[in-house]
Every structure is written in structure tokens, then in C-alpha cells.
Backbone as CSV, one residue per row, in Angstrom:
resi,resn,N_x,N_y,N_z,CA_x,CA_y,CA_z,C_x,C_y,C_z
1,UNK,273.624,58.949,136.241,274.197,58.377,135.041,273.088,57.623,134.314
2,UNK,272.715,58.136,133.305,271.705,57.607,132.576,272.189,56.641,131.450
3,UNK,271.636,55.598,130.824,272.002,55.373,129.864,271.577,54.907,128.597
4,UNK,272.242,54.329,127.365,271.001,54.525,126.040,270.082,53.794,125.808
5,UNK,269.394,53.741,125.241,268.596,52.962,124.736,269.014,52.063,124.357
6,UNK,269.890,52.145,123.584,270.815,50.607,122.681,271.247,49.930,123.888
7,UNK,271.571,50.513,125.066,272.499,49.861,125.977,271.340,48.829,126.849
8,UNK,270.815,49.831,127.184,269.084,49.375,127.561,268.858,48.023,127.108
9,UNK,268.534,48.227,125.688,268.403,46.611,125.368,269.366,45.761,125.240
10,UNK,270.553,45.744,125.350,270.955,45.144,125.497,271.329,44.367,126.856
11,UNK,271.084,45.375,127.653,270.816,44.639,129.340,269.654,43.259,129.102
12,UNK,268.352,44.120,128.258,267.127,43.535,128.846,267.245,41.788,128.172
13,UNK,268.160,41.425,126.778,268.353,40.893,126.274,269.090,40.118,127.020
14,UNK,269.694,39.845,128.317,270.187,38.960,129.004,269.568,38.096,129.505
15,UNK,269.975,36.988,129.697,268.987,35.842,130.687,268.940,36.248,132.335
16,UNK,268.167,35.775,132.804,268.737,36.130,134.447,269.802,35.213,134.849
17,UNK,270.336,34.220,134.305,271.454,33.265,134.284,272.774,34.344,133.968
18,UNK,272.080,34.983,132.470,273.532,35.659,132.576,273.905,37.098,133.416
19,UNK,273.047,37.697,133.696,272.731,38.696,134.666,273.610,38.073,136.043
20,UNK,273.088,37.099,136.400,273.794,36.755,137.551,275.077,36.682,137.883
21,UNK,275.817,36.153,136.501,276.768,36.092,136.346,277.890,36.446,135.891
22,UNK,277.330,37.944,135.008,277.807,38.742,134.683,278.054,39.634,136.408
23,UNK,277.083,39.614,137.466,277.131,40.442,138.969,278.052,39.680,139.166
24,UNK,278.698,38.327,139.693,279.140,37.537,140.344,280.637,38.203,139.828
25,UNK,280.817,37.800,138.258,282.286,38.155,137.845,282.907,39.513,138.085
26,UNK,281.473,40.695,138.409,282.174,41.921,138.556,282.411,42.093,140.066
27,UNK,281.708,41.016,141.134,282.428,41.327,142.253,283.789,41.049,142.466
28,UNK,283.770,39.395,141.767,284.899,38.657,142.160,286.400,39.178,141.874
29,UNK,287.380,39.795,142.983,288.946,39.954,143.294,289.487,39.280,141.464
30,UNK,289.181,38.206,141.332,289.905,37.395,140.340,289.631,37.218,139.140
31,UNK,288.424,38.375,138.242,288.269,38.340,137.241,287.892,39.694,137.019
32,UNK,288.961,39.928,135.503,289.381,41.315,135.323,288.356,41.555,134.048
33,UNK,288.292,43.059,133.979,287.229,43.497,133.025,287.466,42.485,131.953
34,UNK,288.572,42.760,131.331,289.300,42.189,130.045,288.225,40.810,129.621
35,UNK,288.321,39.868,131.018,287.342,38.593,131.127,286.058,39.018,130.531
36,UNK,285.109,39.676,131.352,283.530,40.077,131.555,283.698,40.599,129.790
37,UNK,284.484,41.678,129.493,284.645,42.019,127.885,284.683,40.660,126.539
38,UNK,285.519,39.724,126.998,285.317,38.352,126.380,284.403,37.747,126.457
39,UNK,283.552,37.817,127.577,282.429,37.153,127.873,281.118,37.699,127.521
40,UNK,281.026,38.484,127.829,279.818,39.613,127.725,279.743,40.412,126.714
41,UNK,281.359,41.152,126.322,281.155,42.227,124.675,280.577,43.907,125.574
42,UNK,280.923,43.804,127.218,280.796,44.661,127.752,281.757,45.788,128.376
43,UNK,282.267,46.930,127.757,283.720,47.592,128.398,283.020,47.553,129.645
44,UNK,284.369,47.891,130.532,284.448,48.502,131.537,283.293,49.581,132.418
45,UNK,282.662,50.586,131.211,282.341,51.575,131.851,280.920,50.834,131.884
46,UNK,280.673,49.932,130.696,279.294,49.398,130.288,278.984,48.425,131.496
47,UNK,279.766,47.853,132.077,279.876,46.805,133.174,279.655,47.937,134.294
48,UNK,280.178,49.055,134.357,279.453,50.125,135.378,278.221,50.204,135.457
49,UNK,277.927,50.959,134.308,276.417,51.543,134.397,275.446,50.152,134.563
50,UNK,275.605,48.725,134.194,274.903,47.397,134.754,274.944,47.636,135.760
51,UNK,275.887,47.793,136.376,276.064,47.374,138.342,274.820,48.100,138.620
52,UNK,275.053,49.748,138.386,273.969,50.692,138.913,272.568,50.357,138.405
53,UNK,272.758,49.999,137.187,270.788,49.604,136.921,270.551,48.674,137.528
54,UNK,271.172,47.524,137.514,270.721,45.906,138.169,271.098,45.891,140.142
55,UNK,271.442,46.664,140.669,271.630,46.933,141.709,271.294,47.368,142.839
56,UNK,271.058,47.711,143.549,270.160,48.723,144.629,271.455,49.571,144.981
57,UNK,271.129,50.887,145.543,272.292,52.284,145.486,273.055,51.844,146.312
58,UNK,272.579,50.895,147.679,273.605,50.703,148.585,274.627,49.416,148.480
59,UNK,273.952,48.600,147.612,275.150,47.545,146.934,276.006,48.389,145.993
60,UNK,275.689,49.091,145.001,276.147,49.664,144.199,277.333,50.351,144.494
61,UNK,277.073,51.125,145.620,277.877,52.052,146.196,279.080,51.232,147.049
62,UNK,278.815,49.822,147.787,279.405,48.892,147.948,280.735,48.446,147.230
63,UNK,279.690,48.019,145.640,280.948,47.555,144.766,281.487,48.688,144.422
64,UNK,281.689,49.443,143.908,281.710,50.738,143.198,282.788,51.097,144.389
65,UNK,282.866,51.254,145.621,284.136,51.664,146.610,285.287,50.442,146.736
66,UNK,284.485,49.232,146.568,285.306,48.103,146.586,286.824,48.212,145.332
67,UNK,285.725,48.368,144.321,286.327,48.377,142.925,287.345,49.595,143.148
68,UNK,287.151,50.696,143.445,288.088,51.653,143.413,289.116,51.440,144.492
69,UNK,289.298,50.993,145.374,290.113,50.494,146.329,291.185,49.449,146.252
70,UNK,290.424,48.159,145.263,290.765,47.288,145.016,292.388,47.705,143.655
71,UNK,291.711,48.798,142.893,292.715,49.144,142.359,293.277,50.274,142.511
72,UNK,293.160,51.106,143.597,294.145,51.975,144.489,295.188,51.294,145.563
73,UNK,294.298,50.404,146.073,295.771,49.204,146.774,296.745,48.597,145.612
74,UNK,296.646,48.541,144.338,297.189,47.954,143.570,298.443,48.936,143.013
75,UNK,297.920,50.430,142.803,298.427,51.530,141.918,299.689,51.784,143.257
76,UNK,299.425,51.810,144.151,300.244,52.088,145.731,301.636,51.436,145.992
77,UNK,300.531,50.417,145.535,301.542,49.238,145.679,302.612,48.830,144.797
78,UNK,302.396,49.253,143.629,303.038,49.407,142.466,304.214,50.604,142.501
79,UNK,303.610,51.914,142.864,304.630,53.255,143.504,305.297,52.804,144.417
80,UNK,305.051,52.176,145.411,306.100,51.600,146.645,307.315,50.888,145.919
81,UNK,306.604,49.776,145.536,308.242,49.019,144.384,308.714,49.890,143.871
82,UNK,308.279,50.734,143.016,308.870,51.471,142.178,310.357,52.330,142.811
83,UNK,309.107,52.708,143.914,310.433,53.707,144.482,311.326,52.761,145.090
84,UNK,311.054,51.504,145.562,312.302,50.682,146.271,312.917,50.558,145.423
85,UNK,312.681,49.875,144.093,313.799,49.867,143.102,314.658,51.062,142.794
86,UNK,313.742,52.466,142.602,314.669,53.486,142.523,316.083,53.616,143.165
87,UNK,315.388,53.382,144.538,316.485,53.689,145.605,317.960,53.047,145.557
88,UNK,317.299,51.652,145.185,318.168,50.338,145.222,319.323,50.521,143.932
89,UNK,319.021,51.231,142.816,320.067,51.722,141.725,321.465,52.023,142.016
């Protein structure tokens, strides 16, 4: 996953203050893109391709399974109610 030039600088244009803390918010359970987007002016996918440049492959690959898990336990969990409520009709 490569990415642009525009995007490029705009990484390089960060402080290492905000770098840090832009990593910190995308690990943390308790702050949702929506946040890092208010904060940063970074979607979702743009907060991806950071992880992978500012990262090493095996952290990366770390968050990156975390993240998908984190909201596959969620989507699951959501179908489970669902269907209990179904049932419960």
C-alpha cells in the first residue's frame, strides 16, 4: 500500500508530539476514528496507511489484527442481540 505524495507530507508535517499521539489514540479500545478525524483531519483509511509508514510490519500487523477483531467482537455481538430480540417477539 503505497501512498501520495500529498499524504506524504502531510505525515512529515507532524511534530513527533503529534505522531505519538496520533499512535497512542489509534491503539487505544476508547477512542474512535471519528475522534483521531477531529483531531488530526485524518479518515480512517488515512490513519491506516500512518500506522504502516510510522510502524515496523510486526507492530503493524499487531494493530491492524487488533483493530479488526476489536470490531468483529463488536459486529457478533451486535448479531447475537439481534437474534435474541428476534426470538423474544
Amino acid at each position: 500500500m503505497s501512498i501520495s505524495s500529498r499524504l506524504a507530507e502531510r505525515f512529515k508535517e507532524l511534530t513527533p508530539e503529534a505522531k505519538k499521539k496520533l499512535i497512542k489514540m489509534a491503539w487505544s479500545d476508547k477512542t474512535s476514528m471519528k475522534e483521531i478525524e477531529k483531531s488530526f483531519g485524518f479518515s480512517a483509511n488515512q490513519v491506516e496507511k500512518f500506522m504502516r509508514h510510522e510502524l515496523s510490519e510486526k507492530d503493524y500487523k499487531r494493530w491492524h489484527k487488533r483493530r479488526a477483531t476489536k470490531f468483529n467482537q463488536k459486529s457478533r455481538k451486535a448479531a447475537r442481540l439481534r437474534s435474541l430480540l428476534k426470538y423474544n417477539d
